[in-house]
N, CA, C, O and CB atoms as a CASP TS submission, in Angstrom:
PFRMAT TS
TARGET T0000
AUTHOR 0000-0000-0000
METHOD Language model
MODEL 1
PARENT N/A
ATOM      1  N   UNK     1       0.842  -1.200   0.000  1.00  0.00           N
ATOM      2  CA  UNK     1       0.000   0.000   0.000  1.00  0.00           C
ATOM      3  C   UNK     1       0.875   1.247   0.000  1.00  0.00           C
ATOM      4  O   UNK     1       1.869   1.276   0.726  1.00  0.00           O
ATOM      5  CB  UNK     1      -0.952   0.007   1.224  1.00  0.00           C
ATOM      6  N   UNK     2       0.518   2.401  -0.870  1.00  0.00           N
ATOM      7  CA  UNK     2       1.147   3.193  -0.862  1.00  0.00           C
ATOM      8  C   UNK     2       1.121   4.259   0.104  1.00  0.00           C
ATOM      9  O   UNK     2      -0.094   4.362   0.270  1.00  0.00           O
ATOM     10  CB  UNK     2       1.077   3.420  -1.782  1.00  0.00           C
ATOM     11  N   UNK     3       1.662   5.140   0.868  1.00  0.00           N
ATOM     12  CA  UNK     3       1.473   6.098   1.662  1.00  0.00           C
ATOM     13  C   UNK     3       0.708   6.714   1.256  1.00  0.00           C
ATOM     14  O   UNK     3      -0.201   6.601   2.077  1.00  0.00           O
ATOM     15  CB  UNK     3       2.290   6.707   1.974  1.00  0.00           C
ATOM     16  N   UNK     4       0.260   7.599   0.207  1.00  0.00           N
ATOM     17  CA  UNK     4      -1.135   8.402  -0.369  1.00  0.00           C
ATOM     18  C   UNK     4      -2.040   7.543  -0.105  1.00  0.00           C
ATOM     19  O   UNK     4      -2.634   7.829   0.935  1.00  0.00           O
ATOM     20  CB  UNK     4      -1.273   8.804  -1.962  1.00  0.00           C
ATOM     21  N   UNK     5      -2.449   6.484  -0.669  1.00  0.00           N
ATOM     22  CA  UNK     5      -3.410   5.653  -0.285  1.00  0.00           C
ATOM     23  C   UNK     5      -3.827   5.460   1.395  1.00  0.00           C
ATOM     24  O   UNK     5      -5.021   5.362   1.678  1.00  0.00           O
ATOM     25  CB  UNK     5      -2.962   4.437  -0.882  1.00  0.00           C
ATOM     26  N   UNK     6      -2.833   5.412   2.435  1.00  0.00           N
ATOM     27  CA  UNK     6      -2.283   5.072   3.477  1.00  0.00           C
ATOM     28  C   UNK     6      -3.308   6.398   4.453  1.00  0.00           C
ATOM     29  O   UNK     6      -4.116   6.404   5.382  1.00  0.00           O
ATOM     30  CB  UNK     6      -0.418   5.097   3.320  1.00  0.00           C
ATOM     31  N   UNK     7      -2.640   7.400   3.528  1.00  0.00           N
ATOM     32  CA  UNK     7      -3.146   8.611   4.222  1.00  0.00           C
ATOM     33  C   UNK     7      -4.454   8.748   4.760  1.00  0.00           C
ATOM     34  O   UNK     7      -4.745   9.024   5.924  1.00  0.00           O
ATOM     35  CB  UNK     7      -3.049   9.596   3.444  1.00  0.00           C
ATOM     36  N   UNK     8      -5.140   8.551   3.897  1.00  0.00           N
ATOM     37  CA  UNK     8      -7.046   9.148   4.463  1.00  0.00           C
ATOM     38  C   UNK     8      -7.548   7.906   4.916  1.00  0.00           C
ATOM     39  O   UNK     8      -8.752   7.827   5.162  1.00  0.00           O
ATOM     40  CB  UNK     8      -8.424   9.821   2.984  1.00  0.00           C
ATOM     41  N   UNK     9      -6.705   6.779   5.086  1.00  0.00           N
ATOM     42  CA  UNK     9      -7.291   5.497   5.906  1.00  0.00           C
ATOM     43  C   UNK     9      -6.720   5.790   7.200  1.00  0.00           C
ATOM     44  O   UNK     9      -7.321   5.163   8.072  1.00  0.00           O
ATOM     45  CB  UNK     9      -6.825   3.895   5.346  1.00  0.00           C
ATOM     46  N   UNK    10      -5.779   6.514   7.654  1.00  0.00           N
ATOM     47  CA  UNK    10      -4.933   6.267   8.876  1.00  0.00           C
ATOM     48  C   UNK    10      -5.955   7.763   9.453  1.00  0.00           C
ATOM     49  O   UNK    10      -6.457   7.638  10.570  1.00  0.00           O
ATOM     50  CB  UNK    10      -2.752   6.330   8.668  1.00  0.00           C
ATOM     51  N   UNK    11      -6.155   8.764   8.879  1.00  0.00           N
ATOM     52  CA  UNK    11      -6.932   9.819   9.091  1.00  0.00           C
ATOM     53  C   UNK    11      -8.355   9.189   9.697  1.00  0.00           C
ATOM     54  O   UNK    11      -8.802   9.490  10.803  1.00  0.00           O
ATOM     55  CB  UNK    11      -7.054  10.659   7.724  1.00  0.00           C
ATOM     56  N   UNK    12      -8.916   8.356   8.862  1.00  0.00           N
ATOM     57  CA  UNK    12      -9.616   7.459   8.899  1.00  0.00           C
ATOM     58  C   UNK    12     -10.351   7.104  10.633  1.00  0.00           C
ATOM     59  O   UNK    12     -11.404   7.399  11.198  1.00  0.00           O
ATOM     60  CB  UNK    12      -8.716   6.450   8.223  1.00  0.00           C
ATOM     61  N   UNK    13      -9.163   6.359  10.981  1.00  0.00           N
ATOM     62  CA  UNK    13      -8.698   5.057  11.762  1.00  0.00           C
ATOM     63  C   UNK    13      -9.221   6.259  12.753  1.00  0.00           C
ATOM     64  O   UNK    13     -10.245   6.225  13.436  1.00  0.00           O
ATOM     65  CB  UNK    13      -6.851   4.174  11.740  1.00  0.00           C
ATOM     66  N   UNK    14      -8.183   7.422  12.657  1.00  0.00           N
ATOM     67  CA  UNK    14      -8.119   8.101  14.290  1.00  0.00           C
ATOM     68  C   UNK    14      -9.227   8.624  14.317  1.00  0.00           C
ATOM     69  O   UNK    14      -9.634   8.666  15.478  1.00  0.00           O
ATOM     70  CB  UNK    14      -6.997   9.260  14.746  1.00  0.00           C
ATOM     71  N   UNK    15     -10.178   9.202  13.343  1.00  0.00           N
ATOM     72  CA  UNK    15     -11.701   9.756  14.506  1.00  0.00           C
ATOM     73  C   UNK    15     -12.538   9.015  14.178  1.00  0.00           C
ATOM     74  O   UNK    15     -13.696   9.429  14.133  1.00  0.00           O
ATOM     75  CB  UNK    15     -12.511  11.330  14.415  1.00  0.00           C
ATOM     76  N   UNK    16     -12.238   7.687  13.844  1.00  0.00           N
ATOM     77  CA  UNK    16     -13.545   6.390  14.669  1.00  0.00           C
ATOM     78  C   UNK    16     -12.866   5.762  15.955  1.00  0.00           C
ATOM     79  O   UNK    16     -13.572   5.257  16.828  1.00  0.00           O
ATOM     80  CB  UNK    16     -13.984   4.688  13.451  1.00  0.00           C
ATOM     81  N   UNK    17     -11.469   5.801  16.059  1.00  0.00           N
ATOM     82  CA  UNK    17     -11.266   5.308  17.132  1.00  0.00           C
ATOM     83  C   UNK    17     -11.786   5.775  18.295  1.00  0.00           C
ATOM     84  O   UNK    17     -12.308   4.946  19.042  1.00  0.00           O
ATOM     85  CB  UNK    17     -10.244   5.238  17.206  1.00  0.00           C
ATOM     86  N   UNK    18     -11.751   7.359  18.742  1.00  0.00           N
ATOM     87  CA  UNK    18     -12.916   7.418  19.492  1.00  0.00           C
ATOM     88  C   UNK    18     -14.180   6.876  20.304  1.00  0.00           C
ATOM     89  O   UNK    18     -14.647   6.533  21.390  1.00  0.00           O
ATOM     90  CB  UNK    18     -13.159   7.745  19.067  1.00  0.00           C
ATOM     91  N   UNK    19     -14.424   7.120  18.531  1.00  0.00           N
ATOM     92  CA  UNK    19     -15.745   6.457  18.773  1.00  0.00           C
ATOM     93  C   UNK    19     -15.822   4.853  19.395  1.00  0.00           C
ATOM     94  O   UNK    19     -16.607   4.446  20.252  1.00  0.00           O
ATOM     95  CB  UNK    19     -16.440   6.480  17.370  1.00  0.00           C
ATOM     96  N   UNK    20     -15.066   4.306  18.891  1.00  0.00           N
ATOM     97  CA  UNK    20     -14.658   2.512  19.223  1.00  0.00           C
ATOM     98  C   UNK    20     -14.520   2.730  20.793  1.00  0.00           C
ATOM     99  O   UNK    20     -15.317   2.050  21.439  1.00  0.00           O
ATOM    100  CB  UNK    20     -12.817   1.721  18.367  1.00  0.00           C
ATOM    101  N   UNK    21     -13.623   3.584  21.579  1.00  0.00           N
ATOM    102  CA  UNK    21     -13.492   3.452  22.563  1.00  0.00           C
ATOM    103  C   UNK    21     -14.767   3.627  23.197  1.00  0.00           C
ATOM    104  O   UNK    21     -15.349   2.601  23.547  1.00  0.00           O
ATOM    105  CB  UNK    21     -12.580   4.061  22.864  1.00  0.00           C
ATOM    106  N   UNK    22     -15.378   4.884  23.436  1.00  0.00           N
ATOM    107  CA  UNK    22     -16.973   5.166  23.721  1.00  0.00           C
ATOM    108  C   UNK    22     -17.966   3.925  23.560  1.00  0.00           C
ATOM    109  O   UNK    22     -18.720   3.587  24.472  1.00  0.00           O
ATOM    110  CB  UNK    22     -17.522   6.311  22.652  1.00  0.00           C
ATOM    111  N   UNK    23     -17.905   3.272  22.325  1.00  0.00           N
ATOM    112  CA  UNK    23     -18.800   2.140  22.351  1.00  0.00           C
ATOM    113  C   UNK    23     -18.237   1.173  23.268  1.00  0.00           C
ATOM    114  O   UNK    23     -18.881   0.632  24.167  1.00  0.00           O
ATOM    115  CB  UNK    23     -19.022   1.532  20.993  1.00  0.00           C
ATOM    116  N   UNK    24     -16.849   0.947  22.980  1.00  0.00           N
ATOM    117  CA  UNK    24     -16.319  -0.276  24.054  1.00  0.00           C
ATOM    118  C   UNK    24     -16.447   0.237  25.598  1.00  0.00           C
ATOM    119  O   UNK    24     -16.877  -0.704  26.265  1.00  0.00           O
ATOM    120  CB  UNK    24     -14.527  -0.692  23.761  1.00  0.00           C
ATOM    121  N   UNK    25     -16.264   1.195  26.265  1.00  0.00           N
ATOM    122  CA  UNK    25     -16.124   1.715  26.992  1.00  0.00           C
ATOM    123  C   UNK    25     -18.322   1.065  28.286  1.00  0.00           C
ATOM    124  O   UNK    25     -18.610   0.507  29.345  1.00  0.00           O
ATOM    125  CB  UNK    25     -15.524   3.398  26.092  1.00  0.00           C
ATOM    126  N   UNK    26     -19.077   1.736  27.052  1.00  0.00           N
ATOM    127  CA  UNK    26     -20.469   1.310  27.036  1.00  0.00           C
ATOM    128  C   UNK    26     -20.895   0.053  26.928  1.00  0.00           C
ATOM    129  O   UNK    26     -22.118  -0.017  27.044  1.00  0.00           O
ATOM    130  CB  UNK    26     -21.045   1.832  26.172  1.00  0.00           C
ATOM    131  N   UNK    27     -20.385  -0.925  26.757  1.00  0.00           N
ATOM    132  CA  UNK    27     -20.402  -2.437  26.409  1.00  0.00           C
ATOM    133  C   UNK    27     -21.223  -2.533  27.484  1.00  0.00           C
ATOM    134  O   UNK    27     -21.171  -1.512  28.170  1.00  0.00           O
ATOM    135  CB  UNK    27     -19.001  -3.420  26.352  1.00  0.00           C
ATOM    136  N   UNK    28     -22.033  -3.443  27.939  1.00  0.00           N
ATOM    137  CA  UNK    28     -22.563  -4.066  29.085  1.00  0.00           C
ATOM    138  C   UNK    28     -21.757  -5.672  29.290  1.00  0.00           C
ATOM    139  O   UNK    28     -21.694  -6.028  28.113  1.00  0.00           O
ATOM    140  CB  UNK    28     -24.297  -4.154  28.836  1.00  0.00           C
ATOM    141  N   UNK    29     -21.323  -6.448  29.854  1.00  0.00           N
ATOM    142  CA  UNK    29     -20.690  -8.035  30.123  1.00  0.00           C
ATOM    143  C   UNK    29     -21.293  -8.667  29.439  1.00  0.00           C
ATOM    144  O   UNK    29     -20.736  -9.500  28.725  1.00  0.00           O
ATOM    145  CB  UNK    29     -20.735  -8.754  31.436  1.00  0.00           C
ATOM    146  N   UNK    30     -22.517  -8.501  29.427  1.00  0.00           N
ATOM    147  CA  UNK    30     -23.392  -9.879  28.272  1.00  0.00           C
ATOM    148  C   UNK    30     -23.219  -9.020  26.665  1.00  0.00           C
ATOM    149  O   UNK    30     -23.296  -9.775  25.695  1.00  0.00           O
ATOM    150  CB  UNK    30     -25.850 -10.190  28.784  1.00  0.00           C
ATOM    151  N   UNK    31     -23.032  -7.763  26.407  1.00  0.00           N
ATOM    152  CA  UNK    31     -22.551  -7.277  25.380  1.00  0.00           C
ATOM    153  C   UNK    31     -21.313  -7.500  24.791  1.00  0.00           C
ATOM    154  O   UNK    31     -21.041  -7.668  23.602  1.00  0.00           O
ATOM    155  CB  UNK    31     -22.647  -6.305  25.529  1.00  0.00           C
ATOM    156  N   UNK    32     -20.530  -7.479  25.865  1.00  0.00           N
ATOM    157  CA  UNK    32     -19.275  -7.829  25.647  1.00  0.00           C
ATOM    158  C   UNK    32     -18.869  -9.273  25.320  1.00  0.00           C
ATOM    159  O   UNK    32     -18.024  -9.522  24.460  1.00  0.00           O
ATOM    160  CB  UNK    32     -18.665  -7.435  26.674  1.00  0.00           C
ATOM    161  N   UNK    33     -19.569 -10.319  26.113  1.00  0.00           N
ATOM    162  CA  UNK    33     -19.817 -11.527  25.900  1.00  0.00           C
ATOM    163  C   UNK    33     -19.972 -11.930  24.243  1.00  0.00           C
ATOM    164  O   UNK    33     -19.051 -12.441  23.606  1.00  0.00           O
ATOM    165  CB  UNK    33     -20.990 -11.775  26.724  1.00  0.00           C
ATOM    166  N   UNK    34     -21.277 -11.612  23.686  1.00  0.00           N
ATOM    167  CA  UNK    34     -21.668 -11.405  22.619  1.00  0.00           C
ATOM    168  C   UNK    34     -20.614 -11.297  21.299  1.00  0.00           C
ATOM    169  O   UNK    34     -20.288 -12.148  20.472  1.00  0.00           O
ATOM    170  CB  UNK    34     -22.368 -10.390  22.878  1.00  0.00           C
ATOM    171  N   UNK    35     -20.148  -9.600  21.494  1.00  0.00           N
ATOM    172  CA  UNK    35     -18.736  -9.315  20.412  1.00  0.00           C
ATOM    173  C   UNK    35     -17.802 -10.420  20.838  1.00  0.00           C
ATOM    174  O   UNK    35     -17.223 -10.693  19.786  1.00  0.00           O
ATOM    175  CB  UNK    35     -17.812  -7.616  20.632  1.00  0.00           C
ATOM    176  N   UNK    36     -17.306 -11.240  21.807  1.00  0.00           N
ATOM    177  CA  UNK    36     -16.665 -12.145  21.773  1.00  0.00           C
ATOM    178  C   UNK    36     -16.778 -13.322  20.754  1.00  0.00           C
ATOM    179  O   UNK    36     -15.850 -13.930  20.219  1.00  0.00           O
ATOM    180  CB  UNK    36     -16.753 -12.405  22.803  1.00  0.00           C
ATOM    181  N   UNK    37     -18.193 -13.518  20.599  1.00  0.00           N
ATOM    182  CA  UNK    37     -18.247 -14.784  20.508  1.00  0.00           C
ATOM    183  C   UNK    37     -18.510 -14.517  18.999  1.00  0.00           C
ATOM    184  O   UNK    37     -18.580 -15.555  18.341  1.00  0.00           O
ATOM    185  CB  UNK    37     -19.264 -15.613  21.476  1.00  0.00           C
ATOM    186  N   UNK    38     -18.676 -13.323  18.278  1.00  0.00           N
ATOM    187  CA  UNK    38     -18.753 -13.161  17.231  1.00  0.00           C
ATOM    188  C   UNK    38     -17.278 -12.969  16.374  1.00  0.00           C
ATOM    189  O   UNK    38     -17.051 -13.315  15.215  1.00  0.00           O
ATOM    190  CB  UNK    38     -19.632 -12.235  17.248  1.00  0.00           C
ATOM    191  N   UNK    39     -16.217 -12.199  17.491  1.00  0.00           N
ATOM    192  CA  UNK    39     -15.458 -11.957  17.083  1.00  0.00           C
ATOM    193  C   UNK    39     -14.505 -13.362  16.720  1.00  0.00           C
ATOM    194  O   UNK    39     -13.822 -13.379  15.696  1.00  0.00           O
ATOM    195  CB  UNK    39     -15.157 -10.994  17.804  1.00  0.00           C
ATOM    196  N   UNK    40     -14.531 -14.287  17.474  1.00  0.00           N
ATOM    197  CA  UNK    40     -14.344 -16.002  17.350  1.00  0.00           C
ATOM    198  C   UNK    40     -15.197 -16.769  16.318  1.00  0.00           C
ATOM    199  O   UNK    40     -14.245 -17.129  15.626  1.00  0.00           O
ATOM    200  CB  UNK    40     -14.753 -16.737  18.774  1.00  0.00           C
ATOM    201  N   UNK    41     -15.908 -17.115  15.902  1.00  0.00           N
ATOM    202  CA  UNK    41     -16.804 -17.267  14.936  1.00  0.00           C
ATOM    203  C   UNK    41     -16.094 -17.040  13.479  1.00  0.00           C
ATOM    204  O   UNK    41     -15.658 -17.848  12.659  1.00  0.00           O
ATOM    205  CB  UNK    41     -17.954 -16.315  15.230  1.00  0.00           C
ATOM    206  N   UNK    42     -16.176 -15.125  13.496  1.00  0.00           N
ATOM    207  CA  UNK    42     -15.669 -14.258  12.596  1.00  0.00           C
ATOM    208  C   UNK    42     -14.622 -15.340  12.028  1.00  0.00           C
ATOM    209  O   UNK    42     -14.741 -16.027  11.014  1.00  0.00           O
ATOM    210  CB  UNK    42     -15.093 -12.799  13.241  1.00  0.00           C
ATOM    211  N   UNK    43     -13.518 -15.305  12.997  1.00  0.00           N
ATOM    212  CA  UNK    43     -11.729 -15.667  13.112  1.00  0.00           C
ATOM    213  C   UNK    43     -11.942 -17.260  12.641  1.00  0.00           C
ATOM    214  O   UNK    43     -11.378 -17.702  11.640  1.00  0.00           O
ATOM    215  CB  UNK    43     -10.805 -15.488  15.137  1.00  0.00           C
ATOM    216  N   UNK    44     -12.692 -17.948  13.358  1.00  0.00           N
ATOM    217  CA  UNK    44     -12.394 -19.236  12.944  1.00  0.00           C
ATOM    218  C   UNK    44     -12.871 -19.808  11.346  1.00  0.00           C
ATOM    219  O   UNK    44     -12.326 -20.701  10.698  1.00  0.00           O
ATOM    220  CB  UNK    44     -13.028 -20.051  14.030  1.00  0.00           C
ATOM    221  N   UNK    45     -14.090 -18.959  10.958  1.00  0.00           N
ATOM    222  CA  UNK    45     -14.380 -18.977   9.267  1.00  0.00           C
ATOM    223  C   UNK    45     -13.569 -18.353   8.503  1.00  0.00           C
ATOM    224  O   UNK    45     -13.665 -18.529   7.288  1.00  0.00           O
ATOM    225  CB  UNK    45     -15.607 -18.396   8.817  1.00  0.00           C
ATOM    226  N   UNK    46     -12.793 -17.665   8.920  1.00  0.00           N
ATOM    227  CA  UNK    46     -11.721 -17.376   8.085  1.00  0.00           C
ATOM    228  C   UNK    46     -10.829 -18.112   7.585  1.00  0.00           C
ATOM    229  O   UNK    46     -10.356 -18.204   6.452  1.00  0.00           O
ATOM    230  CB  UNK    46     -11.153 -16.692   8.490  1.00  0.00           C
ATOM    231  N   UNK    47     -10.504 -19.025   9.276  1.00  0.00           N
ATOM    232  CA  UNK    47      -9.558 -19.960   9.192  1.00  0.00           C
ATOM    233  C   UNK    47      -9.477 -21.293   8.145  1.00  0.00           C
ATOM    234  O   UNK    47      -8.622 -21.994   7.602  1.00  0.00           O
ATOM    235  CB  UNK    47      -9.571 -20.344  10.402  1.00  0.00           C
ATOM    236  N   UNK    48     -10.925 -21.164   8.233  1.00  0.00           N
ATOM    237  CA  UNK    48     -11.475 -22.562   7.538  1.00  0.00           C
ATOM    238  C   UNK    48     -11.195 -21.932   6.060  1.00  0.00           C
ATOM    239  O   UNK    48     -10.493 -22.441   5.187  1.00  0.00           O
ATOM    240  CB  UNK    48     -13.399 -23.109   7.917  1.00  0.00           C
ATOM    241  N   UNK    49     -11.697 -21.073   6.011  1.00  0.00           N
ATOM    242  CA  UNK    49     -12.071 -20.652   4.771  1.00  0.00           C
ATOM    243  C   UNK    49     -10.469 -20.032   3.782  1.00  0.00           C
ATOM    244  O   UNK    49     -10.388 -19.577   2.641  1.00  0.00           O
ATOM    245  CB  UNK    49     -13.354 -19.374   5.129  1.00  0.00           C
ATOM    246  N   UNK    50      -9.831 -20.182   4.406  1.00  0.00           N
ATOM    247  CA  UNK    50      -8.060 -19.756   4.320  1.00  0.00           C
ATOM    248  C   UNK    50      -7.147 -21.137   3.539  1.00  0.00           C
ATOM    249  O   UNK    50      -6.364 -21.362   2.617  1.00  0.00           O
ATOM    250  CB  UNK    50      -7.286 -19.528   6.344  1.00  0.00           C
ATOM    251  N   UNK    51      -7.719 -21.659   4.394  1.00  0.00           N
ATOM    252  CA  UNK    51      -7.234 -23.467   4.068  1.00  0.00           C
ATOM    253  C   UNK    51      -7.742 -23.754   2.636  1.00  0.00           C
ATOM    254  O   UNK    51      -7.573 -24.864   2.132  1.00  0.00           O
ATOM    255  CB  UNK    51      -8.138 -24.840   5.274  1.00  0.00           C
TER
END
């Protein structure tokens, strides 16, 4: 990837991160629970799907 390209994604990145924190921050445990188990799911069909 080129740095121009690089640029307005990394611009990007920093004012949703924010936001990411605020939502994570707001999570409830069974919310959090939840993005876990999606975020595993996500990862392991990849895995499969990689192979």
């Amino acid at each position: 990837m080129s740095p121009f390209l690089a640029m307005p994604f990394y611009s990007y990145m920093r004012t949703y991160k924010r936001y990411a924190f605020e939502f994570w921050e707001n999570l409830s445990p069974a919310q959090y629970g939840m993005v876990l188990v999606v975020v595993f799911v996500l990862g392991y069909l990849m895995m499969k799907s990689a192979r």
